[in-house]
C-alpha positions as CSV (number, residue, x, y, z in Angstrom):
1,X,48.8,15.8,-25.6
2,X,45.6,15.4,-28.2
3,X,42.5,14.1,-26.0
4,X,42.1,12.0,-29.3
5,X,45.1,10.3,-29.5
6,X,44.9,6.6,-30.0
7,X,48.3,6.3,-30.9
8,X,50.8,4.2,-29.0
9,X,54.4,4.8,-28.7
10,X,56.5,4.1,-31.7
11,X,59.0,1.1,-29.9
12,X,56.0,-1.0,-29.7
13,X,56.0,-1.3,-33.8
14,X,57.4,-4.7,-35.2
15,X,61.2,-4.2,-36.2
16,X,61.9,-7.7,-37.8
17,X,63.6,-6.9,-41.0
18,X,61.3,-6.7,-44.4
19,X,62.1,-10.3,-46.0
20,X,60.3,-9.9,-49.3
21,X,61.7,-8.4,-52.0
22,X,60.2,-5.5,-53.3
23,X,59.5,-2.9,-56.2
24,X,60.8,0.6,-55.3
25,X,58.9,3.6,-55.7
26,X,61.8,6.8,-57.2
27,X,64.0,7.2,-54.7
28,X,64.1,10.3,-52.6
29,X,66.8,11.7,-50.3
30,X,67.3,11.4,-46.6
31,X,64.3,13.8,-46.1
32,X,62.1,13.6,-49.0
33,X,59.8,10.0,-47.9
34,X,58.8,7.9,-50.9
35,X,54.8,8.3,-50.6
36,X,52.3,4.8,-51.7
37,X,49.0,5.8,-51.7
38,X,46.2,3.0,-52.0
39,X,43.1,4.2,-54.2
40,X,43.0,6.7,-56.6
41,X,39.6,8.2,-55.2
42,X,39.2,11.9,-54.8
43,X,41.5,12.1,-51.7
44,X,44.5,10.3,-53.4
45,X,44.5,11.8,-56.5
46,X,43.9,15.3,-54.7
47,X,47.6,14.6,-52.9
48,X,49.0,13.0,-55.4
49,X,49.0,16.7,-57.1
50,X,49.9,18.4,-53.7
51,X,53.1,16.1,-53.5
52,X,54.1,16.5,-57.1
53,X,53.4,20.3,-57.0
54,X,56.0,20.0,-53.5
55,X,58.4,17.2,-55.4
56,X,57.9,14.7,-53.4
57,X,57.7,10.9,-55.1
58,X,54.6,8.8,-55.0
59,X,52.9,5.9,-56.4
60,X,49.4,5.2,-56.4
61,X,47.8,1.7,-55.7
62,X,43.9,0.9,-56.9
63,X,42.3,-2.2,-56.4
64,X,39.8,-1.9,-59.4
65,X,41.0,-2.1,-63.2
66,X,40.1,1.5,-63.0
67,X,37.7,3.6,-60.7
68,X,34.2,4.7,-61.2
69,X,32.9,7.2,-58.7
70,X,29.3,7.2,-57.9
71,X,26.7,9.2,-60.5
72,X,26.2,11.9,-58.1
73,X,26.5,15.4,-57.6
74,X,29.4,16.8,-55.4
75,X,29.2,20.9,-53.8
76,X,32.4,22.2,-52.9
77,X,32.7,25.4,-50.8
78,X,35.4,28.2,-50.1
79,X,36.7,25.7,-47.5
80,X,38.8,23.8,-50.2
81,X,38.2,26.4,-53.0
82,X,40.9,28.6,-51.7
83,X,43.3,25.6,-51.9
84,X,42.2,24.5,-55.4
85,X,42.1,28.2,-56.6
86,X,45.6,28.4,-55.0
87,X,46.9,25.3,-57.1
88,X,45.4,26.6,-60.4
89,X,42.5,24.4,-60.9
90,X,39.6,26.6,-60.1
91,X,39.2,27.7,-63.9
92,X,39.5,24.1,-64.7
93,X,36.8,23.2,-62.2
94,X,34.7,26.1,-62.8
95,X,34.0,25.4,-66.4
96,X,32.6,22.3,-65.3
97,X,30.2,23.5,-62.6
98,X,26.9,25.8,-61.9
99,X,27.1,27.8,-59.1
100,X,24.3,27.0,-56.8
101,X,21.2,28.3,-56.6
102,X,18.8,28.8,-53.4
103,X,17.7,25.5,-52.6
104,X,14.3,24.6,-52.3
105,X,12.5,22.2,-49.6
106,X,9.0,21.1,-50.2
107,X,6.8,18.1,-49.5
108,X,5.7,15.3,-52.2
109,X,2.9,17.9,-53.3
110,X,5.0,20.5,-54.1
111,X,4.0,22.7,-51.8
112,X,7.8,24.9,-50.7
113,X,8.7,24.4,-46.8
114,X,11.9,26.7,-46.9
115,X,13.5,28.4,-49.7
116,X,17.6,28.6,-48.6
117,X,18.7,32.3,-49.9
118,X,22.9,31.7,-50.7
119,X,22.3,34.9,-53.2
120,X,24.0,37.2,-50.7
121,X,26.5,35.0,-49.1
122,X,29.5,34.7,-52.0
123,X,30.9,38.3,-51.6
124,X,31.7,37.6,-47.8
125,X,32.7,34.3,-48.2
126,X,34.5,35.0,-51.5
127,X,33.6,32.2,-53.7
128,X,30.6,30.7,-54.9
129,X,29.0,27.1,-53.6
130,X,30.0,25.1,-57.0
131,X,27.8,22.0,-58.3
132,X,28.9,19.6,-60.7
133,X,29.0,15.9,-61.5
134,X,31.6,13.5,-59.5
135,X,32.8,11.8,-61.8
136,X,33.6,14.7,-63.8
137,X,35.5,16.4,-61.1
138,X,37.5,12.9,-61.0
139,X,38.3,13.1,-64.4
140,X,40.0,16.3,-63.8
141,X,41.5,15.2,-61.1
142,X,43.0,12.3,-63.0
143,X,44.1,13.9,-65.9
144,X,46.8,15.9,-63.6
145,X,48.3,12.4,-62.9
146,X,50.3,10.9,-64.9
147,X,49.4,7.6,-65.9
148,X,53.0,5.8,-65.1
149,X,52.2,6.7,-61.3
150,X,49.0,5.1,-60.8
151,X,49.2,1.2,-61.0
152,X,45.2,-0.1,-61.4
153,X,44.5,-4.1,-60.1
154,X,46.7,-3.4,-57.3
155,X,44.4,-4.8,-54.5
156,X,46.4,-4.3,-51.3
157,X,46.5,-7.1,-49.4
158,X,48.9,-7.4,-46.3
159,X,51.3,-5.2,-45.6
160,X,54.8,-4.5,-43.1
161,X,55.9,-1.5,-41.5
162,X,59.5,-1.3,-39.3
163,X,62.2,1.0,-38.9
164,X,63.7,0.8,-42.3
165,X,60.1,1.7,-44.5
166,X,56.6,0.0,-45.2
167,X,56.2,-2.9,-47.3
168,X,52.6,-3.4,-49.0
169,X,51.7,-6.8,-51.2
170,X,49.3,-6.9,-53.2
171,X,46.5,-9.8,-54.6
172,X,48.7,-10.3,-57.5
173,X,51.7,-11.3,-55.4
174,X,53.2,-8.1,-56.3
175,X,55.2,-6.0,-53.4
176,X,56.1,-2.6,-52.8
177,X,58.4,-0.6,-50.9
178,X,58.1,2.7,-49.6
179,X,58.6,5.4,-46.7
180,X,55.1,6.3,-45.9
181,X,51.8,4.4,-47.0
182,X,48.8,6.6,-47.3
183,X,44.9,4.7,-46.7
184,X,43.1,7.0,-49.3
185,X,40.9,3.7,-50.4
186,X,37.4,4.4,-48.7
187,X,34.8,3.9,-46.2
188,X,35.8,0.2,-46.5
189,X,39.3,1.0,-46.7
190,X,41.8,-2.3,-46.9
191,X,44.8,-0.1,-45.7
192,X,42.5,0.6,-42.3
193,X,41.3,-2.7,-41.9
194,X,44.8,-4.3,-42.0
195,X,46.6,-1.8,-39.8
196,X,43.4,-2.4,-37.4
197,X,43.7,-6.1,-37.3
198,X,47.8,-5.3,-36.4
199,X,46.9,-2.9,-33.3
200,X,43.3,-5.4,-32.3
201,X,46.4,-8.1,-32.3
202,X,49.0,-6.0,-29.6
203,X,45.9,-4.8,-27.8
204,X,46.7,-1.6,-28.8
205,X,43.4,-0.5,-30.9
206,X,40.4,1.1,-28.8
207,X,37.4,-0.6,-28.6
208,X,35.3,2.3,-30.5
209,X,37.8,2.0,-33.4
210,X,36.3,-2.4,-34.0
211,X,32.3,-1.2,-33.9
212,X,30.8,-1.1,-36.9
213,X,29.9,2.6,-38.7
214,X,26.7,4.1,-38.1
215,X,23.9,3.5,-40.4
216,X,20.5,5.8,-41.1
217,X,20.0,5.7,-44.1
218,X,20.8,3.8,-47.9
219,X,20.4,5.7,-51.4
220,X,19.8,5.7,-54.8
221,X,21.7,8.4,-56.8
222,X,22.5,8.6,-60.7
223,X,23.4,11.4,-63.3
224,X,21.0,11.9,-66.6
225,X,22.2,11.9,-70.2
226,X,22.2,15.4,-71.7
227,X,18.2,16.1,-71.7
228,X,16.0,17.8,-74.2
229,X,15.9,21.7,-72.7
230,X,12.5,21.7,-74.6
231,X,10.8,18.8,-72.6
232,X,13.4,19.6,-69.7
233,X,13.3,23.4,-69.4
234,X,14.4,23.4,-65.7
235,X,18.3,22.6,-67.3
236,X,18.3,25.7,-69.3
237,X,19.5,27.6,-66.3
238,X,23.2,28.3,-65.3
239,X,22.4,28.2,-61.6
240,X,22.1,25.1,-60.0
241,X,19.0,24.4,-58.3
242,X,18.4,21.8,-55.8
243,X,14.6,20.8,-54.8
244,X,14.8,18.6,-51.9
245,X,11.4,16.9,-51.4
246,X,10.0,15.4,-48.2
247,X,7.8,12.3,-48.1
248,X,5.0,12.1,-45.9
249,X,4.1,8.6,-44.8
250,X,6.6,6.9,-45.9
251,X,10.6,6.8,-45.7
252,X,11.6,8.4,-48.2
253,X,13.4,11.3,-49.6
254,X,14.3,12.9,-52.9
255,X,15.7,15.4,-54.9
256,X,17.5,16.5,-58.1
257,X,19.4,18.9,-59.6
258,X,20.5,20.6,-62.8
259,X,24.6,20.7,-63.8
260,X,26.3,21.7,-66.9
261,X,25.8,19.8,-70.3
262,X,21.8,19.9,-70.0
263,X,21.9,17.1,-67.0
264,X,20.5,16.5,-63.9
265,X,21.9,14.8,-60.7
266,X,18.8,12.6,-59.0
267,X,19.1,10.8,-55.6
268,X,16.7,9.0,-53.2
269,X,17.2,8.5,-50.0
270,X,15.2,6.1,-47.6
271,X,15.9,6.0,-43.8
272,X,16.8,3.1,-42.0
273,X,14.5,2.2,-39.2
274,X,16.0,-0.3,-37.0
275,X,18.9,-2.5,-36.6
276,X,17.7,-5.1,-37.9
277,X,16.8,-3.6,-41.4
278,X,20.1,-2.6,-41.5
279,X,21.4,-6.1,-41.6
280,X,19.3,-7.2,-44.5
281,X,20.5,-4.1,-46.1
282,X,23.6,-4.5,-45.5
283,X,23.9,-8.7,-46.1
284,X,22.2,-7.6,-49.7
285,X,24.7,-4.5,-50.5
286,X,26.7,-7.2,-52.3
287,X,23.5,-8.8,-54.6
288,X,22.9,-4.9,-55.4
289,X,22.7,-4.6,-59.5
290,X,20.4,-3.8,-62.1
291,X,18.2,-6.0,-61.3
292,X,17.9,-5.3,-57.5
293,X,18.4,-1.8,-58.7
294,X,14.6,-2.4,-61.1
295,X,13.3,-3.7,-57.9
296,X,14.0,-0.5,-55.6
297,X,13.0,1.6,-59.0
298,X,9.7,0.2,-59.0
299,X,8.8,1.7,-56.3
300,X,10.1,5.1,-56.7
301,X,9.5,5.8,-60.5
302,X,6.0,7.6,-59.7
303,X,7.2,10.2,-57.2
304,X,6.8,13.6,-58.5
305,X,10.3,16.2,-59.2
306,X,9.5,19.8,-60.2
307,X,9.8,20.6,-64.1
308,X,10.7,16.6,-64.6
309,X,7.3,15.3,-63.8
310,X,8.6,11.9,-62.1
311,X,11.5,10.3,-61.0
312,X,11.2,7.7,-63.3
313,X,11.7,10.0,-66.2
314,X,15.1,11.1,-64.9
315,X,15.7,7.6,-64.0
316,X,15.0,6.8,-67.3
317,X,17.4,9.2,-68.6
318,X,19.9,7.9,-66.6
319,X,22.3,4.8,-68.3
320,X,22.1,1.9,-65.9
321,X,25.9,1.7,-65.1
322,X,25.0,5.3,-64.0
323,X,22.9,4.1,-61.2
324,X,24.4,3.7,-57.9
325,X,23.0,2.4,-54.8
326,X,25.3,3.2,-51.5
327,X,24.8,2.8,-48.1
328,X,25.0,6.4,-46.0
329,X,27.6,6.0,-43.0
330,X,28.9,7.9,-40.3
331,X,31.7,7.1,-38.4
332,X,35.1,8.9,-36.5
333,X,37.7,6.9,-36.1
334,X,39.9,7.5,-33.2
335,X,42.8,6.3,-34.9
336,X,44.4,7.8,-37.9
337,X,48.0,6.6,-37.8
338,X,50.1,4.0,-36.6
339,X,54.2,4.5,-37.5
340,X,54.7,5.0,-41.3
341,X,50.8,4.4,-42.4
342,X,48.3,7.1,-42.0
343,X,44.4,7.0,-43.0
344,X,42.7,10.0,-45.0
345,X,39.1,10.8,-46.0
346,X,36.9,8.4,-46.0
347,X,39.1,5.7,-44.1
348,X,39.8,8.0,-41.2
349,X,36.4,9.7,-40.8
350,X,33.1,9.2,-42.8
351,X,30.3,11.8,-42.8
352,X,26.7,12.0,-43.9
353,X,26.3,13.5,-47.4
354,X,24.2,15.5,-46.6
355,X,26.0,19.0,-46.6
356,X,28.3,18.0,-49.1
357,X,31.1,18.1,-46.2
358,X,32.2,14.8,-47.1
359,X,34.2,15.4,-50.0
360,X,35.4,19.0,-49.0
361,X,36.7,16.6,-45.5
362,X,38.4,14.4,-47.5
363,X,40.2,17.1,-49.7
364,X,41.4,19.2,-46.8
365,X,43.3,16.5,-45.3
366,X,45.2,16.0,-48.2
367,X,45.7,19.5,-48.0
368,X,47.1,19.3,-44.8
369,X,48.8,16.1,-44.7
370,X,50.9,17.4,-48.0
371,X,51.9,20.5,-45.8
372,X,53.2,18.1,-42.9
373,X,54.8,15.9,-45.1
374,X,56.7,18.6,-47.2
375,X,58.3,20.0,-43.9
376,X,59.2,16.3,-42.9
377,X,62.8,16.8,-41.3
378,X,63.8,13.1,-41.4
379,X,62.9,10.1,-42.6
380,X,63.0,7.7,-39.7
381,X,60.3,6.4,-37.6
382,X,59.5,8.8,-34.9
383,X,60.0,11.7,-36.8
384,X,57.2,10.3,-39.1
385,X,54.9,8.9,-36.6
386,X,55.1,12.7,-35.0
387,X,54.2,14.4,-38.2
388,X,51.1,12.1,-38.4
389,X,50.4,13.1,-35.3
390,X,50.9,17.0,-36.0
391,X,48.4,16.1,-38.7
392,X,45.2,14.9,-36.8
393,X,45.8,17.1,-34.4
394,X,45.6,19.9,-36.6
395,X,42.6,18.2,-38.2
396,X,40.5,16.5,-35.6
397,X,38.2,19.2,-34.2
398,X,37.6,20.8,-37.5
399,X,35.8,17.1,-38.8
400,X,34.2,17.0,-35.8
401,X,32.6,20.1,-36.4
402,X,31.7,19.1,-39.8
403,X,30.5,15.7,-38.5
404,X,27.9,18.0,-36.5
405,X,27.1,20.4,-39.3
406,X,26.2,17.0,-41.7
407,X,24.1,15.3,-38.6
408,X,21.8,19.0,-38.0
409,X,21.6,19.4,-42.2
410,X,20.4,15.2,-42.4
411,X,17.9,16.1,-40.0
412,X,16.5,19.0,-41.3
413,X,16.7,17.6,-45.4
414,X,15.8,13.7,-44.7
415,X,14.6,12.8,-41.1
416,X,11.1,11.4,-40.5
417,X,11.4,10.3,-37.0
418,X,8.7,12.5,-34.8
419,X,11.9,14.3,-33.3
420,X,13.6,15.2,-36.7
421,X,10.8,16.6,-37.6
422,X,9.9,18.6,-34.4
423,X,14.0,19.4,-35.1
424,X,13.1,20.2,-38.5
425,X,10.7,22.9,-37.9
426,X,12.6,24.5,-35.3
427,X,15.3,25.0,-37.5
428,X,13.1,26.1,-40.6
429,X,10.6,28.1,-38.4
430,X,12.0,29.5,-35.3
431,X,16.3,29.6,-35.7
432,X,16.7,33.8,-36.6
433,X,18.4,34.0,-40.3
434,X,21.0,35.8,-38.5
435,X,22.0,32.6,-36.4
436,X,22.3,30.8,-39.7
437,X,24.1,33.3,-41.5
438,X,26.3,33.8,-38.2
439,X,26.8,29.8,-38.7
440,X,27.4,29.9,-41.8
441,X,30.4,32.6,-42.1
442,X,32.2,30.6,-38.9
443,X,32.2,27.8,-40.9
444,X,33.5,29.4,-44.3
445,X,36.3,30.9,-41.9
446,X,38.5,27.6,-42.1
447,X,39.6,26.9,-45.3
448,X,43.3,25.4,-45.5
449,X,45.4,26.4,-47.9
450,X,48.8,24.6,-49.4
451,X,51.8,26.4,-47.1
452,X,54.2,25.1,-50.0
453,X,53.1,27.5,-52.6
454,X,53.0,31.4,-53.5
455,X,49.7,32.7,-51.5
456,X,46.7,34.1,-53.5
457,X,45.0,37.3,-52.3
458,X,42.5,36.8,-49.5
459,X,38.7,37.1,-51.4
460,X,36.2,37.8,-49.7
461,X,35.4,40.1,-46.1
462,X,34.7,37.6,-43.4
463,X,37.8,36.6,-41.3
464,X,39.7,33.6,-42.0
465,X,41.1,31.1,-39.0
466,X,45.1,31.2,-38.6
467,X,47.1,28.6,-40.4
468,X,50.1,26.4,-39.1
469,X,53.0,28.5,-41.4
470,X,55.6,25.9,-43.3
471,X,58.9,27.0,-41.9
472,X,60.4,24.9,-44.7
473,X,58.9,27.2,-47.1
474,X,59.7,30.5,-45.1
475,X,63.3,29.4,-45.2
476,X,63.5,28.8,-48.6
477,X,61.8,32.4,-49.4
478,X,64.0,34.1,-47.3
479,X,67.1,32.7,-48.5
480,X,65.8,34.0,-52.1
481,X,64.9,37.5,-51.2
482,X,68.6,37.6,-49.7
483,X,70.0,36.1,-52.9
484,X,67.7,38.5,-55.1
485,X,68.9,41.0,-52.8
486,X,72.6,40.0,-53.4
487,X,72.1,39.4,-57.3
488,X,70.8,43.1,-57.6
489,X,73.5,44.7,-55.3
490,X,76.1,42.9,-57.7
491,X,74.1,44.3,-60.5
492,X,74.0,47.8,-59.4
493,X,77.6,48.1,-58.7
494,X,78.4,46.9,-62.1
495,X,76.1,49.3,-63.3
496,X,77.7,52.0,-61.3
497,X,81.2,51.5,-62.7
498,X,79.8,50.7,-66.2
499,X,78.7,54.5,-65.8
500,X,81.6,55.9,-64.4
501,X,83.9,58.3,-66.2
502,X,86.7,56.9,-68.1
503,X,90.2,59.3,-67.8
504,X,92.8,59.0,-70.5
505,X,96.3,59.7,-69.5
């Protein structure tokens, strides 16, 4: 049994019939679950496409007239490439992205602490790291949905799970009906909060599962208009380069980067430095606009960004709806599933941004959850709660590995406590390039791919980690080689008498 199992068994769920009528999702066979996903974020939309792409029905549910992802840059790695080069979207996502660069850290007077050297790494690993804007990546993403399936001001609000399906309602009074309901909807997810009050209720949820998500630090981040590459020449080059500075006496951090379409990705980042900063920040995250946004601005605008001068000019660049201010959390839930709702991304597991491992998390379980749910065997309860199971369990370890790799890279790029930075220079001064490499290359070595579809050839050299196989999918290919098999025996042996010697008597 998983160490990390919070689950309880499945008798203890509420089997009181569903009362409230309900709008059906398509219907699917006895095996084939009718899928409601709440938010149409990066994870939803991502298995949205998986479960088309393996015919399963869905519906997504988003709480907002329509979704705006933060201004910010997003990294993906070979860990999801594989799987997006393996669904046919890498050209798509390539054309809007600049493979990255060596990144440079320095401190606020320029001066370089580390140069990171990625030149060498792609042919082992097999792809490029690719940069690009968020919300452009969500546009993509988006466009491979149609529109009929995603239903926008669709706040879910309560919701009722038994033997027969899962019922969601919605703020509008509206209610659905459904097999499975997926929690794609965030940090702050709605999905997690109501399945969490359920289990808190039948003493059933585990005390580390109510505590509030860790907090170190709060950013600014936003994406530039197109700039002038005359005034701007540092967004002239097709290699993304990322210069991380340090701030010495005081808290913060920042960077930017260049991306496609002459534009640059900014962010500043401030550590938190006690509990009861976080508070304030937090009791004010709902004030936060343009005006609380001018205030923060203010006092950022004169620190200095190589070949832009200041941040101010970027932010200046930047429109104001393009200006984001987030709080940066950490936190593992122990519990990912209860009967026919599961939690992905963001709502089961949120990570520090600061290796770009968040999104890549978020993308691979839909990967993976897609590949449990297309070898589904039946749709009732138990079945279901097992394949949620098979799901963290083939998941768990691998975020908590990534969980580690994001707390050692927001140490090394944005710490200012005396130990980050004693941690800091270890890393940068004393860890062999070797290790890193060596680090690097385990890391690159899990990448899930979709078991549902044709497999691409392997690229690169290093060695990848085994994959649960789909024994749906090896079923189905084996009973068409033996048909091909069949169809070309028949069609040699009309072939044969088509050539054989007619005799006239």
């Amino acid at each position: 049994m998983n160490p990390h199992r919070a689950n309880k068994p499945v008798d203890e769920f509420d089997d009181s019939p569903i009362k409230y009528p309900s709008q059906l999702p398509q219907n699917g066979d006895d095996k084939t679950p009718r899928v409601m996903i709440a938010g149409a974020g990066l994870a939803g939309l991502f298995l949205a496409i998986l479960l088309d792409k393996a015919g399963i029905p869905y519906e997504i549910f988003e709480r907002d007239s329509g979704v705006k992802p933060l201004g910010s840059i997003m990294s993906l790695s070979a860990n999801i490439l594989g799987a997006i080069d393996q669904m046919g979207l890498l050209d798509e996502l390539e054309a809007i992205s600049f493979p990255a660069g060596s990144p440079n850290l320095m401190y606020e007077d320029m001066k370089i602490i580390a140069t990171f050297d990625n030149t060498n790494t792609s042919s082992k690993i097999g792809y490029d790291f690719l940069n690009f804007s968020r919300p452009k990546f969500h546009q993509l993403l988006l466009s491979k949905v149609p529109a009929e399936k995603i239903h926008y001001n669709k706040k879910v609000m309560s919701m009722i799970q038994n033997r027969e399906g899962v019922m969601i309602r919605c703020a509008d009074g509206t209610t659905y009906h459904g097999d499975i309901l997926v929690g794609a909807d965030g940090a702050h997810s709605g999905v997690r909060q109501g399945l969490y009050q359920t289990l808190k209720q039948q003493n059933l949820l585990p005390a580390s599962d109510a505590e509030e998500q860790c907090n170190g630090f709060f950013a600014m981040v936003g994406t530039t208009d197109p700039l002038d590459p005359e005034e701007y020449p540092f967004v002239k080059s097709q290699v993304s380069n990322l210069s991380q500075v340090i701030g010495r006496g005081t808290s913060f951090n920042w960077g930017e980067l260049n991306i496609p379409e002459n534009r640059s990705c900014w962010v500043v980042i401030s550590q938190i430095a006690s509990i009861e900063e976080f508070e304030k920040i937090k009791f004010r995250n709902s004030e936060w606009g343009p005006e609380s946004n001018q205030e923060f601005i203010n006092q950022v605008k004169d620190f200095k960004v190589p070949g832009a001068g200041t941040l101010g000019n970027l932010i200046k660049a930047t429109p104001e709806d393009g200006i984001s201010r987030v709080l940066l959390e950490e936190k593992l839930y122990e519990t990912w599933s209860h009967g026919r709702t599961v939690l992905i991304g963001d709502a089961a597991h949120k990570l520090l941004p600061s290796s770009g491992q968040g999104a890549i998390c978020a993308l691979q379980d839909s990967v993976v959850l897609a590949n449990c749910l297309y070898d589904l065997k039946s749709l009732d309860r138990d079945t279901i709660h097992a394949t949620f199971l098979d799901f963290k369990e083939q998941r768990y370890r691998h975020v908590v590995d990534m969980i580690g790799t994001s707390k050692v890279t927001a140490t090394v790029f944005y710490g200012q406590t005396f130990m980050e930075r004693v941690i800091r220079h270890v890393v940068l001064n004393w860890v062999p390039e070797s290790i890193k490499l060596k680090e690097l290359f385990k890391s690159a070595a899990y990448r899930p791919m979709v078991t549902f579809l044709p497999p691409i050839p392997k690229r690169g050299t290093i060695d990848l980690l085994p994959q649960k196989p789909s024994p749906r999918y090896e079923r189905e290919q084996k009973k068409k080689r033996e048909e091909a098999l069949k169809n070309n025996a028949g069609a040699e042996s009309m072939s044969s008498v088509a050539a054989s010697p007619v005799v006239t008597i």
